[in-house]
Structures are given as structure tokens and as C-alpha cells.
DRENRO-653011 format. One record per residue (C-alpha): chain; x, y, z. Coordinates in steps of 0.1 Angstrom, whole numbers, plus 5000, padded with zeros to 4 digits. Layout:
% DRENRO-653011
("A" (X Y Z))
...
***
This chain:
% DRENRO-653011
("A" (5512 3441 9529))
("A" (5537 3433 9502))
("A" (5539 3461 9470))
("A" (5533 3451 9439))
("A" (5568 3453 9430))
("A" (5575 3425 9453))
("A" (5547 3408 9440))
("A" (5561 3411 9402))
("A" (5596 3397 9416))
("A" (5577 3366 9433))
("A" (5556 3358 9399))
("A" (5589 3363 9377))
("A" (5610 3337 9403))
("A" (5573 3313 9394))
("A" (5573 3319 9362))
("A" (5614 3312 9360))
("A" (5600 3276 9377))
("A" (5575 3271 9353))
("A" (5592 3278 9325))
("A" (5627 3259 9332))
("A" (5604 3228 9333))
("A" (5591 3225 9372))
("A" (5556 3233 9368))
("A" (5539 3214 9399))
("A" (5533 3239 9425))
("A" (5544 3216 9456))
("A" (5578 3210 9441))
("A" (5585 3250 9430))
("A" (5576 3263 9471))
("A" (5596 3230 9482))
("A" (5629 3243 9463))
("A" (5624 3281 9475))
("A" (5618 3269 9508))
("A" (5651 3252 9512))
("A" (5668 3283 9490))
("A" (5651 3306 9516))
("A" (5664 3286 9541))
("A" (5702 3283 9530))
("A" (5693 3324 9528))
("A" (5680 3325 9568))
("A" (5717 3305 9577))
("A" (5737 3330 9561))
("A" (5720 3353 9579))
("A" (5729 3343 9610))
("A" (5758 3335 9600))
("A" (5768 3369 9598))
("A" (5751 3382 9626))
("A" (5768 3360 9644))
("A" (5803 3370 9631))
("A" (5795 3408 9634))
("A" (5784 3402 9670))
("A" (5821 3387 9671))
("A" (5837 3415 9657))
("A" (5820 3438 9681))
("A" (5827 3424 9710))
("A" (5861 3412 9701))
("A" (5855 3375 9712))
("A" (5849 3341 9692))
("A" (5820 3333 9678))
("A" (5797 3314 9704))
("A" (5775 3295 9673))
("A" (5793 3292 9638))
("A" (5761 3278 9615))
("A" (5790 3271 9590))
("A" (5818 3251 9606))
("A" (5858 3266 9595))
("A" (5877 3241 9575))
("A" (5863 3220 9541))
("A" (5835 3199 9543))
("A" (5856 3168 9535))
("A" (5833 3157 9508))
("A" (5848 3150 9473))
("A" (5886 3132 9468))
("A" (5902 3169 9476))
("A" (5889 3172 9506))
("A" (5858 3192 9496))
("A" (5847 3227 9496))
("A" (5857 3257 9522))
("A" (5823 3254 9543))
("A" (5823 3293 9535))
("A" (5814 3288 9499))
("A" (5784 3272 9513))
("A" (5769 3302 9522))
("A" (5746 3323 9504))
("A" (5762 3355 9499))
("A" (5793 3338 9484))
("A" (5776 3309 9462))
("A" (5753 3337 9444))
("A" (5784 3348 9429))
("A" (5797 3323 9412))
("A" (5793 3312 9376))
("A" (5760 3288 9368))
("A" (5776 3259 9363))
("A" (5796 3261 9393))
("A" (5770 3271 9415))
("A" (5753 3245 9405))
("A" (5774 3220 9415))
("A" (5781 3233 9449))
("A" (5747 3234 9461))
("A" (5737 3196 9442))
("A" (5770 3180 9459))
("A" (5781 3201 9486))
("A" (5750 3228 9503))
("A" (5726 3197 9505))
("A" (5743 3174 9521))
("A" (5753 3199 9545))
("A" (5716 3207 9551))
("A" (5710 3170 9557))
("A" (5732 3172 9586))
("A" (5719 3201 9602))
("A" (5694 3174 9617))
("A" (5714 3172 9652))
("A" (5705 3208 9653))
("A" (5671 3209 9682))
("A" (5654 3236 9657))
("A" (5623 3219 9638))
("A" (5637 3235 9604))
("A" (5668 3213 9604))
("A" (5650 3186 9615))
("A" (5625 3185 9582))
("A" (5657 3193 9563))
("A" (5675 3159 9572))
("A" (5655 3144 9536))
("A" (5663 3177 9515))
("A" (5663 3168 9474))
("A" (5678 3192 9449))
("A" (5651 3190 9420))
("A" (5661 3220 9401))
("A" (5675 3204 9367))
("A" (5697 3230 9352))
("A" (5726 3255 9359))
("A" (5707 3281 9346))
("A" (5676 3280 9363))
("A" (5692 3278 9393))
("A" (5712 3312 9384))
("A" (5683 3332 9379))
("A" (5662 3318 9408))
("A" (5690 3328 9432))
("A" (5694 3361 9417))
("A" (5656 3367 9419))
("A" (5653 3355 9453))
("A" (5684 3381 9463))
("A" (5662 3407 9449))
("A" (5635 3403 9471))
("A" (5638 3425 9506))
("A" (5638 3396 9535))
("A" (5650 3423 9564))
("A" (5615 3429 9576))
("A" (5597 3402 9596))
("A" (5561 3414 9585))
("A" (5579 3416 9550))
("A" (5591 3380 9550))
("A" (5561 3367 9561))
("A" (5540 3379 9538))
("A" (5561 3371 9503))
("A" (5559 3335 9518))
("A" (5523 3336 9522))
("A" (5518 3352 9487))
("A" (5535 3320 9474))
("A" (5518 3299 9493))
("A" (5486 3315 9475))
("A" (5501 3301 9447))
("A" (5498 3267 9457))
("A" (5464 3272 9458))
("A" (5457 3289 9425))
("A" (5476 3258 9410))
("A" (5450 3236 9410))
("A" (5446 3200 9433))
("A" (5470 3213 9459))
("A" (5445 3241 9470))
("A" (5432 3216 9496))
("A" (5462 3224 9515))
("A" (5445 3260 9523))
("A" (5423 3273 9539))
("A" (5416 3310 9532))
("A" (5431 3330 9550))
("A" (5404 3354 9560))
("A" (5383 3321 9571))
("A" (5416 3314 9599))
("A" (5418 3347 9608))
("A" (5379 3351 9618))
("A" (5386 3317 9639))
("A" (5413 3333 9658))
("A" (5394 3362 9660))
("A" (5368 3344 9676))
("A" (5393 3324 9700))
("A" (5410 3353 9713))
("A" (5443 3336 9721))
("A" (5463 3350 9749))
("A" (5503 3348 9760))
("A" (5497 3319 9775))
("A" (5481 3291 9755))
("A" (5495 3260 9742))
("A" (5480 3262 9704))
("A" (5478 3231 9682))
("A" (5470 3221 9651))
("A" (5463 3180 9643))
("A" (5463 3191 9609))
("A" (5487 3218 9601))
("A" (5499 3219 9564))
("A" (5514 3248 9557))
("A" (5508 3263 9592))
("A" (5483 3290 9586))
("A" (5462 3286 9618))
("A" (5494 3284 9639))
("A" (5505 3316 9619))
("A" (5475 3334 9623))
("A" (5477 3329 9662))
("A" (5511 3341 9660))
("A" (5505 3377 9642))
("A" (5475 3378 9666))
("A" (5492 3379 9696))
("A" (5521 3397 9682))
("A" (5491 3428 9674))
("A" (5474 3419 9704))
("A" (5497 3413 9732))
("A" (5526 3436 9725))
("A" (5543 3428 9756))
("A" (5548 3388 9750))
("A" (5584 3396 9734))
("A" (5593 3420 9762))
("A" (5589 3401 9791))
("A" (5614 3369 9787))
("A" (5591 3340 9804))
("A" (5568 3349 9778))
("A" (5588 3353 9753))
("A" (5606 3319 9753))
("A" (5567 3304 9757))
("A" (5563 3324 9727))
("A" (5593 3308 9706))
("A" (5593 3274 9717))
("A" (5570 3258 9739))
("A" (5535 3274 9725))
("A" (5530 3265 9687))
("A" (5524 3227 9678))
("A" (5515 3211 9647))
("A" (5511 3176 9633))
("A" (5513 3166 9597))
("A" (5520 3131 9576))
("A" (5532 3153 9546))
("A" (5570 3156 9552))
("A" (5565 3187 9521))
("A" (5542 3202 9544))
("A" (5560 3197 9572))
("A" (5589 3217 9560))
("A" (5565 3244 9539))
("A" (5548 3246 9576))
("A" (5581 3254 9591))
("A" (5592 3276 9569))
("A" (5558 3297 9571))
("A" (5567 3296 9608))
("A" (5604 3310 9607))
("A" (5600 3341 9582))
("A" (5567 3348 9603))
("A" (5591 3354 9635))
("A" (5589 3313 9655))
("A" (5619 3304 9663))
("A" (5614 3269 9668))
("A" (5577 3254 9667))
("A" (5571 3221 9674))
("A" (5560 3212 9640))
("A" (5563 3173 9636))
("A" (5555 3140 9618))
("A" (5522 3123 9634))
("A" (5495 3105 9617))
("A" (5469 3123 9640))
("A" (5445 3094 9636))
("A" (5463 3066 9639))
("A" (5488 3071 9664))
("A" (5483 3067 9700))
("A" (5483 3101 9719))
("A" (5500 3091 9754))
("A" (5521 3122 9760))
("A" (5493 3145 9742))
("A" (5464 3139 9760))
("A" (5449 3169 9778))
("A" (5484 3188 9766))
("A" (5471 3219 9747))
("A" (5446 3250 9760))
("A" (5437 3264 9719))
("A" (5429 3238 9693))
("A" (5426 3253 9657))
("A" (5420 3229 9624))
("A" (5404 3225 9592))
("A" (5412 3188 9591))
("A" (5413 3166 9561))
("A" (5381 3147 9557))
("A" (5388 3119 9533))
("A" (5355 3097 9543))
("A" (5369 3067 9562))
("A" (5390 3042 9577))
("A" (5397 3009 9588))
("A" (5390 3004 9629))
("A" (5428 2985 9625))
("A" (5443 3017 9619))
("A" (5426 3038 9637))
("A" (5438 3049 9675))
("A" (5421 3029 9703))
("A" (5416 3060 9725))
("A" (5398 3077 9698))
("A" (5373 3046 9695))
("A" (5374 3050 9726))
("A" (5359 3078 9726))
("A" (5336 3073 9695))
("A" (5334 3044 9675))
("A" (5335 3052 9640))
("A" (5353 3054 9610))
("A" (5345 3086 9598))
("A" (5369 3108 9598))
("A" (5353 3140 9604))
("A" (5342 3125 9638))
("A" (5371 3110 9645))
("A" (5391 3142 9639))
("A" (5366 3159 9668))
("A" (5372 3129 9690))
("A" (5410 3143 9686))
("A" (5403 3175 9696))
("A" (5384 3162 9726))
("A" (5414 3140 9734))
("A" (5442 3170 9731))
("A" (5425 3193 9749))
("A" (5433 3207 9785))
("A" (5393 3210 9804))
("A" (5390 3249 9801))
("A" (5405 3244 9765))
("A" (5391 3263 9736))
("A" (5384 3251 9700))
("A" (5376 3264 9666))
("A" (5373 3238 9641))
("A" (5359 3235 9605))
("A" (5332 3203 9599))
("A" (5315 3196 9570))
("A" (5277 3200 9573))
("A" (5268 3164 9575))
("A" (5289 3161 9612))
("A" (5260 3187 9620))
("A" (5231 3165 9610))
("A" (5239 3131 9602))
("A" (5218 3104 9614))
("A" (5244 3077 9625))
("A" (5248 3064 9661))
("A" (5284 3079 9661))
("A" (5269 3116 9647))
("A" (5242 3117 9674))
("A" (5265 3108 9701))
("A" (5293 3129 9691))
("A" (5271 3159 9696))
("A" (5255 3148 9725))
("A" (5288 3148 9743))
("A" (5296 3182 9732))
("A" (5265 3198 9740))
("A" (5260 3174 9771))
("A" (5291 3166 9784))
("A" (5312 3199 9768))
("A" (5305 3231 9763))
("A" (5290 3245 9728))
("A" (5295 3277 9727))
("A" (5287 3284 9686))
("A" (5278 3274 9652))
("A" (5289 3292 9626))
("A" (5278 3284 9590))
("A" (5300 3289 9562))
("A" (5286 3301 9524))
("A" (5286 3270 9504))
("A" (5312 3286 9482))
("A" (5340 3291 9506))
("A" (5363 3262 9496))
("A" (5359 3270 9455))
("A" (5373 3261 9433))
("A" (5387 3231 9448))
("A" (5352 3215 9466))
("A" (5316 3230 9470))
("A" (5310 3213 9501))
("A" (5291 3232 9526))
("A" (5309 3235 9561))
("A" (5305 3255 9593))
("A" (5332 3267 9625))
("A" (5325 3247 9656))
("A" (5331 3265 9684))
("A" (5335 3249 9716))
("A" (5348 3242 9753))
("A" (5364 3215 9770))
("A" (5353 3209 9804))
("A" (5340 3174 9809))
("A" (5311 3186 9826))
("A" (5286 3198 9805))
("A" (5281 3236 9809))
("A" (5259 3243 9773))
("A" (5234 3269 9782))
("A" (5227 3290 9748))
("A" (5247 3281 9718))
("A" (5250 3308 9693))
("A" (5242 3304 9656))
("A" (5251 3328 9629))
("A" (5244 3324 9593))
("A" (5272 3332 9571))
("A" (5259 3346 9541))
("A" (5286 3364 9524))
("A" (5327 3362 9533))
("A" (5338 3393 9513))
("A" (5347 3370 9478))
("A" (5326 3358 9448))
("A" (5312 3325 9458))
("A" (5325 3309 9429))
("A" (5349 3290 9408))
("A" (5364 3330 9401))
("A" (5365 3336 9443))
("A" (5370 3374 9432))
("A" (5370 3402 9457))
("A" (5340 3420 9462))
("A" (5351 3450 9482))
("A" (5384 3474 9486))
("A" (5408 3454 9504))
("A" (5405 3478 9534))
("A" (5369 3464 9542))
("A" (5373 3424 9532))
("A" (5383 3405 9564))
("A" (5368 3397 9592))
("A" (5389 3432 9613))
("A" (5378 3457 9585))
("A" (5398 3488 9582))
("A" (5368 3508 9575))
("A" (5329 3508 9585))
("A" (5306 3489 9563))
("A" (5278 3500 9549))
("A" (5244 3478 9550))
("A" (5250 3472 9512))
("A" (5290 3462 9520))
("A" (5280 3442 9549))
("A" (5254 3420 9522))
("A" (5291 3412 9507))
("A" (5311 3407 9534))
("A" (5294 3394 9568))
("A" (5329 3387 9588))
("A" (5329 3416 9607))
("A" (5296 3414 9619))
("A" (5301 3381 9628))
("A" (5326 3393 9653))
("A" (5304 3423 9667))
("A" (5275 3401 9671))
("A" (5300 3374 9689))
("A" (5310 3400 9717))
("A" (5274 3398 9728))
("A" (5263 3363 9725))
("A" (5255 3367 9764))
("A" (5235 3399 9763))
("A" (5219 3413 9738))
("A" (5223 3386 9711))
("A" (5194 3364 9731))
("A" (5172 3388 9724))
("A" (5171 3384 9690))
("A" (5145 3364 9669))
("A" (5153 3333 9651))
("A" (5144 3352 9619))
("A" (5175 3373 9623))
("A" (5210 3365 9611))
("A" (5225 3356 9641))
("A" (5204 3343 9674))
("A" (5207 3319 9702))
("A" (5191 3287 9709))
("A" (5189 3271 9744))
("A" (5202 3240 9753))
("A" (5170 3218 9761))
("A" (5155 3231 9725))
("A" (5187 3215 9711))
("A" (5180 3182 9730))
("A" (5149 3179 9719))
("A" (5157 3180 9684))
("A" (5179 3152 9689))
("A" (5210 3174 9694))
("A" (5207 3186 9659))
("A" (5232 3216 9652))
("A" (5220 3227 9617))
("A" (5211 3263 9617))
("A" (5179 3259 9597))
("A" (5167 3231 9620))
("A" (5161 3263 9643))
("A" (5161 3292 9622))
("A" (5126 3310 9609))
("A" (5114 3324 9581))
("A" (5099 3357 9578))
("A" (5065 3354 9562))
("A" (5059 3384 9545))
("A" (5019 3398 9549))
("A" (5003 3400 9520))
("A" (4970 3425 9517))
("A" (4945 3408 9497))
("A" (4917 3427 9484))
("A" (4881 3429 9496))
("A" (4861 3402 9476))
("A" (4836 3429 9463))
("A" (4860 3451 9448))
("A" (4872 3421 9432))
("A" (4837 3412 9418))
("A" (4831 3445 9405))
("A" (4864 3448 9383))
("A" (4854 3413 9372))
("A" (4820 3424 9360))
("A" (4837 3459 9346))
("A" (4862 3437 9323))
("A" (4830 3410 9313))
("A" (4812 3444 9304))
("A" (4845 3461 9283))
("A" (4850 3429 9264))
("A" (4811 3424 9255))
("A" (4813 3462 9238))
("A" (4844 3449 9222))
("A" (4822 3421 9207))
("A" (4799 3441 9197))
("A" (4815 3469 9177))
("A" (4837 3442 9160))
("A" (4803 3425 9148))
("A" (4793 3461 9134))
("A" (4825 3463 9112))
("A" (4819 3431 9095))
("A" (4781 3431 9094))
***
């Protein structure tokens, strides 16, 4: 966790943005980003040249050639004023010139480079208008402790929180409790190919990452795994070239040395190469409603003929997926119910022809302030011969945050989350439900199919589901506890009847006394 001194230094670089007249929240991450980035190079730079020093041979990998950069009529800069720990010195106005005509192009032709960050750097644009701006961003941003991996990753992710809190750009997050419980519930291990059809800033492909790294120790020890780890097991697929590089960016301070993070329109693009490439899907994909069949990939429709999105985007995940594969995926709730040929058959096929493992409702509230629309984690297994015996059903009730506009935290920050730091209490648990949620998971083949459909969580067998017409809403199966209510014996009620008639009578009659 970041202190709150960090935090203040983070605001006070925002605010700097803000008030120096940037003031859309995309734009302000895209400029750190590449200022965080020219940071990282420096970095290595020097680690690089002390690894030199030490062993008293040339440098194997200069990021910043010797010589000038031959730009300009006198032959240009010294590359090494391109570097962060020599440019923050300089005067504003100077400074700024050598980053606007001298750093970015350089940046621009770190493309050749075969790490993803230089690749999304090739179209790298200098927004920030003045000297002075520039000055005290870099100054701030020197003041912020980078050394630490956990450290790094989380000041990025803290501005990344920003982008949400900024208004229309929050539908580029999902919270990040929400991601976590999904990787929770996928348990990915050292050896899964993880992608994401829909990555933006890369938080489910994060989340994985800081999973394993807590969870599997030993995948940066042994050096197989750790070269799976670093370039071979994170993928993720964007249109958004911004998000491409924000993604990226979230990947590298969180420890990744090169991700495949890329440029593909996951929906309209053929997926030769991809099909049946990946073990772990995570997503909370985009649904904008529809599109036209023309643009649409053929071995989607193949798959599903629609133009919904929302099914389209699971006919993806069906398509990417390895048989054994896992996914966890948000859908909105009409992909659970709707009445269309292409909703029916889509669930068919994953109850039929795939395995369903779960369905896990989200609070209606979840995605506030930006959309109210309710939505639930789909849960499921690729095997391509059907396998569905009992899918699971829990019913989200609470996710540890106000359920509106405010999203507010309920509870300490030791006991929100879906891995609590502390016990719950039964009156915690009514605010927070995440943790259960995994408990309850754990035994979705024992004791959870004992429990009644009145219950939070229960399980419903496969040819109930069929018969319903493969519908997956929860209250489709869920029931409702009736409470008993004793009703008195009819006499007794007669004979309090008859006791009031006789009260009010006397009533009558000592009013007609007093006036007679």
C-alpha cells in the first residue's frame, strides 16, 4: 500500500496537470506514462553502466546510444542529455525544448526495440504546453520513490483511480476488488497462457500477475518459469492505442517485462493464430449494443450469429480458449435471460456443449457512478464436450462499498476485498460478501449442494437448468423464505370485537349524560 505522503505527491503532480490547463484525465496518465517511462530508461541505463564498471567490460545494451542524436543543423543533442537524471536539471525553458524536439523523437524510434513499451511509444505526442509545467511535473515525479516494485505499482494504479473518479473515462475500470475476486476464483497457476480481449489499462492481467507473484513464490526462481512469466504468459488486446500504452505501462512498474499487449479489434479481426492459444481468459468487455454482420469476424458467426456484442464477446472467449481452459468473464444480466435465438443458444452451448461451473451476481451498484446496469461473473470451462453437472449460484448482495453514485467504503480497509485481512463479523459480512463468496466457492462440490435454494449461495443441477430453457438468472431458481405467521383463534378474536363494541357503547352513553 502506498502512504499517504505518496498519495499527496501523486494529487499535487494532478493538480499541477489540472491547473497548467490539461484537465482530461486520459491526456494527464498519457503524459506521465511516457515521463515514467523516459524515468524506467534511465534506469537501466545506469544499471547497465554500473554493471560495466563492475565488471570492467563494455556495456552489453546501451538504451542511450554515445554520440549526438543528429537532429537539429548542429548535429543535435549528446544522447546523454536525453536521460532523465540529467534533463531534470536543466532550466525550464531548456528542458523543455529537449524533451519536445529531441526525447520524443528518440522514443519514437525505440520501436525496433522487441519490448511492447517501445512498440506503443513509436506515436508518442508531447502535449504538455508550457516550460513551466513541465518543470514542476518532473520535479514532482523525482520525488516520488519508484525503487520498489510493489511501490511502483501501486502509485500507478492510484492514478489510474483517477481516471476513474474523472468522470466518462471510468468505463475503462473495473474495480479492482471485482478483478481480484475473479482471479481469486480462477486460481491461476505458473503455467497458464492468460488473456484479455479487452484489456485497457490491464488490471485483470495485473491482478493475475500479483497473484502468482503471492501465490507461487517460486515462478521467478526457477528460469523456465520465469521467462513464461515475463514474456510468453500475459496477452492483451485493445483498439485504444492510449490504452494500449497506459496497459503497458501498468504492466512494467508492476514487474512484466514484456507482455504481449497489442492492437486488435477483438471483434472484427479474424483469429487464425489465436484460436485455442490461451488456458485463462479474464474480461469485462465493452458492451456497446451492436454491430453490422460486415464487420464482424466470420468465425465468431460462426459460432453464433448475432450482432450483439455481449454474445459475440463470449463467442470470443469460446474461440481463444485451449479445451481445459478456464474463464471469468463479466455479462450484463440480459446475456443471462434474454429471449433471442442467439441468447438461448449461446447458453445452451455453454451449459451443453461446455462446462458451467458458476454464476455469480453482481449488486446492481457495482459499476456507479458511471452505469447502473446489473451484471454477473460467468464462470466457466472449455472442453467441447459438455461436462455441466451442478452450476453454482451465489447472490452478491454487498461488495464492501456504498452502492451508489458516492461508492464509499463501508468497512476498515483490512476487511474490504474479497482476501480480508481480518474475520468478519455477520453484521460485516451484510457489507461486504466477497470473502464468503470465496469460502463458499471451495466447496461448490461438497457441502454447498446441500444447501437450500433459500440460501445465499446454492447449486442447481443441470437438467433443472434445461428445463427452464437454459435460463441462468439466479432468481429463476432461487426461493423465497415465507415467513409463518400465527394467526389467532377466531374466538378470541370475536370476543375482543364484542369487548371494544361494549367499551364504545359506555362511551356513548356517558357522553349522552353530560349533554342531557
Amino acid at each position: 500500500m502506498i502512504t499517504g505522503n505518496i498519495k499527496s505527491q501523486i494529487d499535487q503532480i494532478w493538480n499541477a496537470f489540472w491547473s497548467g490547463g490539461i484537465s482530461n484525465p486520459l491526456e494527464v496518465i498519457e503524459q506521465i506514462t511516457y515521463l515514467l517511462f523516459l524515468r524506467r530508461l534511465d534506469d537501466l541505463h545506469t544499471l547497465e553502466e554500473n554493471k560495466s564498471a563492475r565488471l570492467k567490460k563494455p556495456m552489453e545494451r546501451r538504451v542511450f546510444p554515445e554520440g549526438n542524436d543528429g537532429i537539429g543543423r548542429d548535429g543535435g543533442r549528446p544522447y546523454d542529455d536525453l536521460r532523465w537524471s540529467r534533463f531534470k536539471h536543466f532550466a525550464p525553458g531548456d528542458m523543455y525544448a529537449v524533451i519536445g524536439e529531441h526525447v520524443f523523437p528518440f522514443l519514437r524510434t525505440l520501436g525496433g526495440d522487441d519490448s511492447t513499451y517501445a512498440h506503443h511509444m513509436k506515436d508518442a505526442r508531447f502535449t504538455i504546453p508550457t516550460p513551466a509545467l513541465l518543470a514542476k511535473v518532473v520535479d514532482l515525479l523525482d520525488a516520488v520513490p519508484m525503487e520498489d516494485r510493489d511501490t511502483k505499482g501501486d502509485v500507478y494504479e492510484y492514478m489510474l483511480g483517477k481516471i476513474a473518479s474523472a468522470g466518462q473515462n471510468g468505463q475503462f475500470r473495473t474495480p479492482r476488488h471485482i478483478i481480484r475476486l475473479m482471479v481469486e476464483l480462477t486460481a491461476p497457476q505458473p503455467t497458464d497462457v492468460i488473456c484479455d480481449p479487452a484489456c485497457g489499462t490491464a488490471g485483470f492481467l495485473v491482478a493475475a500477475g500479483e497473484y502468482l507473484r503471492e501465490r507461487h513464490p517460486n515462478i521467478l526462481h526457477d528460469a523456465t518459469l520465469r521467462e513464461h512469466f515475463h514474456h510468453r504468459m500475459f496477452h492483451g488486446f485493445d483498439f485504444d492505442n492510449t490504452m494500449l500504452r497506459i496497459g503497458s505501462m501498468n504492466m512494467l512498474l508492476h514487474g512484466v517485462e514484456n507482455p504481449d499487449i497489442r492492437y486488435r479489434d477483438s471483434l472484427a479481426q479474424d483469429h487464425a493464430g489465436e484460436e485455442e492459444k490461451y488456458t485463462l481468459v479474464l474480461a469485462n468487455p465493452p458492451f456497446a449494443g451492436s454491430l453490422d454482420y460486415e464487420n464482424t469476424a466470420k468465425d465468431l458467426l460462426q459460432i453464433v450469429k448475432t450482432k450483439k456484442t455481449e454474445l459475440l464477446f463470449l463467442a470470443l472467449f469460446l474461440r481463444l480458449l485451449k479445451p481445459g481452459g478456464r474463464a471469468a468473464v463479466i455479462v450484463p444480466d440480459g446475456v443471462l435471460f434474454g429471449s433471442s435465438t442467439a441468447h438461448k443458444e449461446l447458453r445452451r452451448m455453454l451449459v451443453e456443449d461446455q462446462k458451467l461451473d458458476a454464476v455469480v451476481k453482481l449488486p446492481g451498484g457495482v459499476f456507479r457512478p458511471y452505469a447502473g446496469v446489473s451484471t454477473a461473473i460467468l464462470l466457466f470451462t472449455k472442453t467441447n464436450s459438455g461436462g455441466t453437472d451442478q452450476v453454482w449460484f451465489y447472490d452478491v448482495q454487498a461488495d464492501g462499498w456504498s452502492l451508489d453514485d458516492k461508492r464509499a467504503p463501508l468497512l476498515p480497509e483490512e476487511k474490504l476485498g474479497s482476501v480480508s485481512r481480518a474475520s468478519l463479523s455477520e453484521d460485516e459480512h451484510a457489507k461486504n460478501n466477497l470473502p464468503d463468496v470465496l469460502a463458499r466457492w471451495a466447496m461448490r462440490a461438497g457441502a454447498e449442494r446441500e444447501r437450500p435454494r433459500t440460501a445465499q449461495s446454492f447449486c442447481v443441477p443441470e437438467a433443472d437448468i434445461a428445463a427452464q430453457g437454459y435460463d441462468l438468472s439466479l432468481n429463476r431458481y432461487k426461493e423465497v423464505v415465507h415467513e409463518a405467521i400465527e394467526h389467532r383463534a377466531p374466538k378470541e378474536i370475536l370476543a375482543e370485537l364484542a369487548k371494544l363494541e361494549e367499551e364504545i357503547q359506555r362511551g356513548l352513553t356517558e357522553l349522552e349524560g353530560m349533554l342531557g
